[in-house]
C-alpha positions as CSV (number, residue, x, y, z in Angstrom):
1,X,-42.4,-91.2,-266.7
2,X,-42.8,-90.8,-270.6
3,X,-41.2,-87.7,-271.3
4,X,-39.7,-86.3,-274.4
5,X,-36.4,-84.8,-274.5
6,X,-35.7,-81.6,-275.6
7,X,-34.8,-81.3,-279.2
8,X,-31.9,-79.7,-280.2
9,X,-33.2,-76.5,-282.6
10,X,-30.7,-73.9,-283.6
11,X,-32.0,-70.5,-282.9
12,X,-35.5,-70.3,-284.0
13,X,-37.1,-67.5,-285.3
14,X,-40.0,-67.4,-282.7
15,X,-41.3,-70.1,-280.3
16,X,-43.8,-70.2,-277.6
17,X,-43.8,-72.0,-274.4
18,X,-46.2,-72.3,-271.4
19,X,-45.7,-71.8,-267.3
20,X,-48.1,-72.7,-264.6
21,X,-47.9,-74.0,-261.2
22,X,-49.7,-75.5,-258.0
23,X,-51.6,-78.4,-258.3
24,X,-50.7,-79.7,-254.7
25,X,-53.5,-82.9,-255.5
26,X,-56.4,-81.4,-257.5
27,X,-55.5,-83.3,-260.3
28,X,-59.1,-83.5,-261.4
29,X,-61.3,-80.3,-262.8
30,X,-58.8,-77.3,-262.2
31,X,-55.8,-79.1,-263.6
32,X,-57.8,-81.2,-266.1
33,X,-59.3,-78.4,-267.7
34,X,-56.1,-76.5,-267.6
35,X,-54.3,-79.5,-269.6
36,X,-56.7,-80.0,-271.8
37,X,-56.1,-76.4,-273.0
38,X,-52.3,-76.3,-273.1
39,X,-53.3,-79.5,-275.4
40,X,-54.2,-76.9,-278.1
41,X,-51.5,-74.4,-277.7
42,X,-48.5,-75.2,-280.3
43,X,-45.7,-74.8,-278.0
44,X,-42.3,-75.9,-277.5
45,X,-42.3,-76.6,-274.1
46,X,-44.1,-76.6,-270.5
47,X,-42.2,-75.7,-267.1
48,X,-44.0,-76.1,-263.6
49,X,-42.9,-73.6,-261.0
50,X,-43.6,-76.3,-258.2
51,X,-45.9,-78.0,-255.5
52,X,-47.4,-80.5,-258.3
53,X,-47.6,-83.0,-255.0
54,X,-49.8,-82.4,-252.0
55,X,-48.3,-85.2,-249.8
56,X,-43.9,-85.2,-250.4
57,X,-44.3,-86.7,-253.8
58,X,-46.1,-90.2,-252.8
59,X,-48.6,-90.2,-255.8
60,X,-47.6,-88.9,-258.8
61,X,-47.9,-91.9,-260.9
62,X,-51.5,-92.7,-259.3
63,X,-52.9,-89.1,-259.8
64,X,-50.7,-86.5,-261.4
65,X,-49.3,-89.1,-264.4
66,X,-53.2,-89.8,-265.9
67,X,-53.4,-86.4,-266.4
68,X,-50.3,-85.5,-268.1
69,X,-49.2,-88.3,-269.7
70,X,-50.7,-87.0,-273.0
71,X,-49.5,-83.4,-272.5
72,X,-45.7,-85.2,-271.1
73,X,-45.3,-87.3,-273.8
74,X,-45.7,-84.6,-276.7
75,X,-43.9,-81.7,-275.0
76,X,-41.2,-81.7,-273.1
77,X,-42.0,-80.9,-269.4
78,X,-39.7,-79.5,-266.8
79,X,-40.6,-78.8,-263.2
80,X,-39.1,-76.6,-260.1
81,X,-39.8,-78.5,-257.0
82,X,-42.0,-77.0,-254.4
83,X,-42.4,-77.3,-250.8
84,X,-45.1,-79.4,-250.9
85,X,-43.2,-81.6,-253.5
86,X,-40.3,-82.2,-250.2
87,X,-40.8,-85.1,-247.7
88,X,-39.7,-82.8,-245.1
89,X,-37.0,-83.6,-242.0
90,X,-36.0,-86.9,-243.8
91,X,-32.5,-87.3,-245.9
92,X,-34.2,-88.5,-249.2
93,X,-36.8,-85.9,-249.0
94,X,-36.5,-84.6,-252.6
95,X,-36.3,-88.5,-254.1
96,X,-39.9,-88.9,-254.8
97,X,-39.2,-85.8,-256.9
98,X,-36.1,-86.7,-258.5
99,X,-37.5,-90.5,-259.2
100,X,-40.6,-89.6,-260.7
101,X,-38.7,-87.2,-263.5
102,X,-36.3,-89.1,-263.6
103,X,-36.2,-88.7,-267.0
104,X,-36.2,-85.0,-267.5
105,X,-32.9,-85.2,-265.0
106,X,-30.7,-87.7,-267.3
107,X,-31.9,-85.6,-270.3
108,X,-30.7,-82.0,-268.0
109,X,-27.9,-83.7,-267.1
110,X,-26.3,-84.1,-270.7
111,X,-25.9,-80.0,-270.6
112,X,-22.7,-78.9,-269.3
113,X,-24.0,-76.7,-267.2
114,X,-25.9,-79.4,-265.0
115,X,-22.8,-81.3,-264.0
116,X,-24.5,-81.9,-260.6
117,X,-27.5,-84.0,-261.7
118,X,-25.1,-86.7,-263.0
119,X,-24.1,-87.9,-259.2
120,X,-27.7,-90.4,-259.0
121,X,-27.1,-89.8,-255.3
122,X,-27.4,-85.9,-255.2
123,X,-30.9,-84.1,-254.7
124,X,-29.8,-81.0,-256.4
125,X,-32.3,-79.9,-258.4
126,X,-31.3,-76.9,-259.6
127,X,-30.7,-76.7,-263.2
128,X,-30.8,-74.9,-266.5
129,X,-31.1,-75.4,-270.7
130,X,-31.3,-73.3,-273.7
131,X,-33.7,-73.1,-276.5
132,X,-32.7,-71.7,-279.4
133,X,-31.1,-67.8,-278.3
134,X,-33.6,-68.0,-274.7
135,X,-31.3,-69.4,-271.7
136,X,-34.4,-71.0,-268.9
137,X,-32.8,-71.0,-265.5
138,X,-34.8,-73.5,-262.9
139,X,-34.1,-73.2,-259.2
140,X,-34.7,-75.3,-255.9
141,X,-36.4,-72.2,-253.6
142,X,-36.8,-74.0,-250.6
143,X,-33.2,-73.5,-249.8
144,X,-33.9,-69.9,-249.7
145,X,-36.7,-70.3,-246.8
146,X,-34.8,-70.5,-243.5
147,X,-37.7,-71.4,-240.9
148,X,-39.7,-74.2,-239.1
149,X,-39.6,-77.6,-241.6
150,X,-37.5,-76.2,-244.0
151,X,-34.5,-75.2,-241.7
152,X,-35.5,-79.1,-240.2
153,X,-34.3,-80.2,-243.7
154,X,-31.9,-77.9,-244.6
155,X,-29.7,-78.9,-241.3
156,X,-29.6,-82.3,-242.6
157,X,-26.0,-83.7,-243.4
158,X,-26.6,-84.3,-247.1
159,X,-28.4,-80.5,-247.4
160,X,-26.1,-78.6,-245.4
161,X,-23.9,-77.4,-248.7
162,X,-26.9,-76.9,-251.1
163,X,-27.9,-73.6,-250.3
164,X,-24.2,-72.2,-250.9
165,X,-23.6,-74.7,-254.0
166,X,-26.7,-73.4,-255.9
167,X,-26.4,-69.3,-255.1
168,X,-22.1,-69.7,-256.3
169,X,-23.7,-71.8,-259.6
170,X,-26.5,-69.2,-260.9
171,X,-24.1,-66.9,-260.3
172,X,-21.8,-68.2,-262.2
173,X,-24.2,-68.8,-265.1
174,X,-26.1,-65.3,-265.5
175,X,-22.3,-64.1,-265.5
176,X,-21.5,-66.4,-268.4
177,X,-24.5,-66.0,-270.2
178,X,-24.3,-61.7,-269.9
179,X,-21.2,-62.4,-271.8
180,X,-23.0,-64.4,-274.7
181,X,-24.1,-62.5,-277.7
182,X,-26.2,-65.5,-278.7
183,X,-28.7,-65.3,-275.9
184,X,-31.3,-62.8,-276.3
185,X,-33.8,-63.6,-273.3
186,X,-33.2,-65.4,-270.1
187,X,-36.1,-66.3,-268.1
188,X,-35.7,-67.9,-264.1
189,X,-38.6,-69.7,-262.1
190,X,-38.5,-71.6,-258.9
191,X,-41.5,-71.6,-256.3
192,X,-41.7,-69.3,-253.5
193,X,-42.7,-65.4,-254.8
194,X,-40.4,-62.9,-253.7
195,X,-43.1,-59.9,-254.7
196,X,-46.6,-60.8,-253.4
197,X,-48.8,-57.9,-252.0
198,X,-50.1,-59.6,-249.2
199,X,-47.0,-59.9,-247.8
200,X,-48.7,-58.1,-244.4
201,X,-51.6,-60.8,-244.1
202,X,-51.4,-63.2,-241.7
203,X,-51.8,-67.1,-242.6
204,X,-55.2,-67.3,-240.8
205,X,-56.3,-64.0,-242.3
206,X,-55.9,-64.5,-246.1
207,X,-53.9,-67.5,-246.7
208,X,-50.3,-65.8,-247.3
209,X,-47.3,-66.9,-246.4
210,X,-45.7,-64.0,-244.0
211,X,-42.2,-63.2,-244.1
212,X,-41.1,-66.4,-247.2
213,X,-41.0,-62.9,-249.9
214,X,-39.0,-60.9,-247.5
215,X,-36.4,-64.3,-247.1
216,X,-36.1,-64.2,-250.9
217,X,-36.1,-60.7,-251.6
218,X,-32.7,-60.9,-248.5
219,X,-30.8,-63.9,-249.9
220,X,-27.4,-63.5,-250.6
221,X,-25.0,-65.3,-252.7
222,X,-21.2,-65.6,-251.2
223,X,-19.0,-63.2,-253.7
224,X,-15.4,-65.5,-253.1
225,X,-13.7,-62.5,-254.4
226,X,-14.6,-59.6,-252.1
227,X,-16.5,-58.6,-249.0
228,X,-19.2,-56.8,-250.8
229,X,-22.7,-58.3,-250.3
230,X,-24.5,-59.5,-253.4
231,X,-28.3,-60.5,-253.2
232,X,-29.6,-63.2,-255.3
233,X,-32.7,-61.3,-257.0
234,X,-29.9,-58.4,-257.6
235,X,-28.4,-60.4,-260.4
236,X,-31.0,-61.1,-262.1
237,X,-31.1,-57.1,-262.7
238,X,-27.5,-57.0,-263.0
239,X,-27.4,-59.9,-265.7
240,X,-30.7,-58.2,-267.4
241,X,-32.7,-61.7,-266.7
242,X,-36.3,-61.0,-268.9
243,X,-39.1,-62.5,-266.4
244,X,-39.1,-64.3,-263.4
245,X,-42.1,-66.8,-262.8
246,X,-43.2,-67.9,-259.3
247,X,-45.5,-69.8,-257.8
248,X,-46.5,-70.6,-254.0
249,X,-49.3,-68.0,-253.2
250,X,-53.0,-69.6,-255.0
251,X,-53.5,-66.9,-257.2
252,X,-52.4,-64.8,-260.0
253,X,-50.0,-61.4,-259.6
254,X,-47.9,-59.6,-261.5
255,X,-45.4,-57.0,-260.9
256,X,-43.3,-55.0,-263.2
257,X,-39.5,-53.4,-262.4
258,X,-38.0,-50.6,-264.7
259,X,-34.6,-50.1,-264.2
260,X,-33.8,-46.3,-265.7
261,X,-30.0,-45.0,-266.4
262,X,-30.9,-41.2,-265.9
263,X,-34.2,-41.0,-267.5
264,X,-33.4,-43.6,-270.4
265,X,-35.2,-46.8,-269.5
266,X,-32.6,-49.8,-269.8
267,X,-34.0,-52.7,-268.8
268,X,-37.7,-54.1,-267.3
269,X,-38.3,-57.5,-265.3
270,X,-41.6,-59.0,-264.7
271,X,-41.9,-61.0,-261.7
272,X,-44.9,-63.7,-262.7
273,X,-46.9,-65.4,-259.6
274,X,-48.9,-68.4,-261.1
275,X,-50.1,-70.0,-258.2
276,X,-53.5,-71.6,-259.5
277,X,-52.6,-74.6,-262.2
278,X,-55.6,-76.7,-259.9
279,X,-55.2,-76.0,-256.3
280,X,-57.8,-74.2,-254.9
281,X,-57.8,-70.8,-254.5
282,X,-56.2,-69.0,-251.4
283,X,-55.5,-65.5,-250.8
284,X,-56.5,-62.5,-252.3
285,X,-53.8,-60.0,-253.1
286,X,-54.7,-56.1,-252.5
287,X,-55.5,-53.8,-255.2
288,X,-55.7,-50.5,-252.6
289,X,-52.8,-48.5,-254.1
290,X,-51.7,-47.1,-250.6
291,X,-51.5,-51.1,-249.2
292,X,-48.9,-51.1,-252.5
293,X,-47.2,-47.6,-251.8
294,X,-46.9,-49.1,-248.0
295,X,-44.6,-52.5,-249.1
296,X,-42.6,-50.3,-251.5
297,X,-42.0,-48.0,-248.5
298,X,-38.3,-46.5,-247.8
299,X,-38.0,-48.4,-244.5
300,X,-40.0,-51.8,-246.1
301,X,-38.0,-54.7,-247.0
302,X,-39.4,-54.4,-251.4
303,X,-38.6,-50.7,-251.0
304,X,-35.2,-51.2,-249.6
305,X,-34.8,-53.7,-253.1
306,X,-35.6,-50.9,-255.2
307,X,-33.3,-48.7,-253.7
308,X,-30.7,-51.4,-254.0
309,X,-30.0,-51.1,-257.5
310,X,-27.5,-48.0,-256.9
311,X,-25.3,-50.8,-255.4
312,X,-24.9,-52.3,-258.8
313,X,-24.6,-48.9,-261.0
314,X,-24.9,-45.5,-259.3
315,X,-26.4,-44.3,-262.2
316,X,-29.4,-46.9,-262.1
317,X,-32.9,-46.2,-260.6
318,X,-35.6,-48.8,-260.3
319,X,-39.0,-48.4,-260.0
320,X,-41.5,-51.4,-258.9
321,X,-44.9,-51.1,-260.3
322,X,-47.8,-53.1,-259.3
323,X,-49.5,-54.3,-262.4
324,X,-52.3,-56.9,-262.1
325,X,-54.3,-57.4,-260.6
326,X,-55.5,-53.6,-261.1
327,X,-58.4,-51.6,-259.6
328,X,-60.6,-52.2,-262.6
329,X,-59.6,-56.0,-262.2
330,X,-62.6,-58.0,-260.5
331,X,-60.6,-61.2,-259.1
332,X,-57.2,-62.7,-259.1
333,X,-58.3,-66.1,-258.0
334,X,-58.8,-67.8,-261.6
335,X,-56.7,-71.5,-262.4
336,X,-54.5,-70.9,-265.4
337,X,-51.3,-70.6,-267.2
338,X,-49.3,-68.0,-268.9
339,X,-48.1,-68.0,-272.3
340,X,-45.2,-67.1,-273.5
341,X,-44.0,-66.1,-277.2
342,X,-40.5,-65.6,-278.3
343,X,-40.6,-63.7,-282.0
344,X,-37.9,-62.1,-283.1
345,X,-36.5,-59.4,-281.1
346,X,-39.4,-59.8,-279.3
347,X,-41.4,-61.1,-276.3
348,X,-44.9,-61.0,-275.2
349,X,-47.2,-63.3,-273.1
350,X,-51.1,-63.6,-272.7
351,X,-52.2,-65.3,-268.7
352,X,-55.4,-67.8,-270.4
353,X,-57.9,-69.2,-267.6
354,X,-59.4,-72.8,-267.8
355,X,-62.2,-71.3,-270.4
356,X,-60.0,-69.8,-272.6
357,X,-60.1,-66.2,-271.7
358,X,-57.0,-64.2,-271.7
359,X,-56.9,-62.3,-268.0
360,X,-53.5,-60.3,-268.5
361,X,-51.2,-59.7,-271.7
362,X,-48.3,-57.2,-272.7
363,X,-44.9,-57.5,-273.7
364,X,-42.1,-58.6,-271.8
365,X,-38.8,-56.9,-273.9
366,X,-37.6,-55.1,-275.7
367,X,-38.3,-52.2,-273.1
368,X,-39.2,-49.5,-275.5
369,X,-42.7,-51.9,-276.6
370,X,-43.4,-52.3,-273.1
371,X,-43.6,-48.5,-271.8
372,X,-44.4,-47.2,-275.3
373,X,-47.9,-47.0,-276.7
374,X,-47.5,-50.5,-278.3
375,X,-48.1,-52.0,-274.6
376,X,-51.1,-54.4,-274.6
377,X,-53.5,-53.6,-271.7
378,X,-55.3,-56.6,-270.5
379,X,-58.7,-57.7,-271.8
C-alpha cells in the first residue's frame, strides 16, 4: 500500500486534519465522492475510525486501494480497525488488516510509544503519534465488545491478553502525556460509539447495535496499584482528552460533555459518531428530547457516567448534552467527514457532506469559545 509517512513538523502553528469512517464495501459513489472532496481540503492527515472492509479484509487492494490510492499517497492515512475489518473466530483474524497497512505499522512502530507493533507476529493494533503539540491516540474497540463473534475471537490463545495489554497502555500514555506541557490537544478514535441515542432500538427496528455503547461506556482498565475501579472513558476526562471520534452506527451524532468545578466550567469533550464515509445509511438517531432525558436517566447506564465524574474529583460535575442532530435538524443520515483545525490555542471543526455542505460546526477547546457567544451554531 503506497502510503506516506508522517513528517516530522515541530509544533505548527495550526494544521487541519480530516476523520471519517464506514465504508464496509461501497467503495463506489458514497466513498468516491467523499474522497474526491477530502482531495481539496489542505490537510495534514486522514484517520479512519474503522469497518473500511465489508468481508474480514479480503479485498482491499481490489476495491478500497483504486479509490484511495491518490488520497494515500499524498496524505498520510491511519486507520482504527472495525468489526467488520476482523475475520472473526480465526487466530489471524486482524492480518488482512495489518498486511494491507502494512506500511502505516512500520512507520507507527518507529514511535516509542508503539513498541508492540514491532513483533511482525502481534495483531495489536492499538497505537498512537504526535503532530506537532496534538497527541492522536488510535484504539482496537473490539476488545471492548464482550458478546457472540467477538467473545469467539477474543477467547482465542493469541487474543486472550489483548484486552488487558491495551486498557494498562492508554492508561499509561494519557498519564504521561497530562504531564507534558508540550501537548495542547489530545484527540482518541476507535470504532464502536460509546454515546449513541438509539441505544433503546432494537437491531430489526432501526439498525442499532443494543447494548455495544453500554459495554464501552462499563470498561474498566486494571489499576495495578489499588482496588479502586477505573473506567476507560473516565480517563479520558481525567487526562482532559479534547474529542473522541467513533464510528459503527451509519450515521452522524454528536454529543457534548461539560465537566464544571463548582460553577466554573473546566473542561468539555465531544464524543464524534461518523458512521457514513460510503456505507449505506442505517439507523436514525432520536431528536425527542425526553427519549434523550430517558438515557441520561439516574438509574441509566450514560446517566450513571455522568454521575461518575465525582469518583475522579468530588468537586467535578458533568453534564451530557445532546447536540446534533437537533430538533430543527431534518436528517442525520448524510455520507461525510469531519474536519478538524488546530490554530493556535484553538480548535474547531466543520462535519462537510459529499456536496460540500457543512451539516455541523463549533469549536472543540478552549472551553470558554465553546459555551461563550463565540460558539458556531450549525448551518
Amino acid at each position: 500500500m503506497p502510503f506516506v509517512p508522517l513528517s516530522q513538523v515541530e509544533n505548527p502553528d495550526s494544521f487541519s486534519f480530516i476523520v471519517y469512517g464506514d465504508i464496509q464495501g461501497n467503495y463506489q459513489n458514497g466513498h468516491q465522492a467523499l474522497v474526491d472532496r477530502m482531495l481539496k481540503e489542505d490537510v495534514a492527515l486522514v484517520i479512519n475510525t474503522g469497518d473500511i472492509s465489508a468481508d474480514g479484509g479480503k479485498h482491499y487492494e481490489k476495491n478500497f486501494l483504486p479509490i484511495v490510492q491518490e488520497l494515500a499517497e499524498r496524505i498520510p492515512y491511519f486507520p482504527a480497525v472495525g468489526n467488520h475489518d476482523v475475520a472473526w473466530g480465526i487466530p489471524s483474524s486482524r492480518s488482512p488488516f495489518l498486511s494491507f497497512f502494512h506500511q502505516t505499522f512500520e512507520d507507527l512502530a518507529i514511535n516509542k510509544n508503539n513498541r508492540h507493533l514491532r513483533d511482525p507476529a502481534s495483531q495489536r493494533l492499538w497505537y498512537s503519534f504526535e503532530y506537532g503539540d496534538v497527541l492522536f491516540v488510535v484504539l482496537d474497540s473490539n476488545l471492548l465488545i464482550d458478546e457472540g463473534r467477538y467473545r469467539q475471537t477474543h477467547r482465542l490463545e493469541p487474543y486472550r491478553n489483548y484486552l488487558q495489554e491495551q486498557l494498562i497502555w492508554v492508561r499509561d500514555l494519557l498519564r504521561d502525556s497530562s504531564h507534558n506541557p508540550q501537548i495542547r490537544a489530545r484527540f482518541v478514535f476507535f470504532h464502536h460509539s460509546p454515546f449513541v441515542s438509539d441505544e433503546r432500538k432494537s437491531f430489526l427496528g432501526w439498525g442499532g447495535h443494543p447494548g455495544h455503547s453500554r459495554m464501552v461506556v462499563n470498561q474498566t482498565i486494571p489499576s495495578g496499584q489499588s482496588d479502586n475501579t477505573m473506567y476507560l472513558l473516565d480517563l479520558f476526562r481525567r487526562h482532559r482528552v479534547t474529542a473522541i471520534f467513533t464510528g459503527h452506527e451509519h450515521y452522524y451524532e454528536r454529543w457534548r460533555e461539560i465537566i464544571r468545578e463548582g460553577d466554573r466550567p473546566i473542561h468539555m469533550l465531544n464524543w464524534v459518531v461518523t458512521g457514513l464515509g460510503g456505507v449505506k445509511p442505517r439507523g436514525k438517531p432520536e431528536n425527542e428530547q425526553q427519549e434523550i432525558d430517558a438515557l441520561l436517566g439516574e438509574d441509566e447506564v450514560y446517566g450513571e457516567y455522568v454521575a461518575r465524574v465525582s469518583n475522579l474529583d468530588p468537586n467535578w460535575a458533568a453534564e451530557l448534552q445532546h447536540a446534533y442532530p437537533t430538533q430543527e435538524t431534518s436528517s442525520a443520515r448524510f455520507p461525510h467527514y469531519v474536519l478538524v483545525t488546530v490554530d493556535g490555542s484553538q480548535g474547531r471543526f466543520q462535519t462537510i457532506d459529499k456536496s460540500g455542505e457543512v451539516r455541523d460546526q463549533g469549536f472543540l477547546f478552549p472551553v470558554d469559545l465553546v459555551l461563550g457567544d463565540r460558539d458556531v451554531p450549525p448551518n
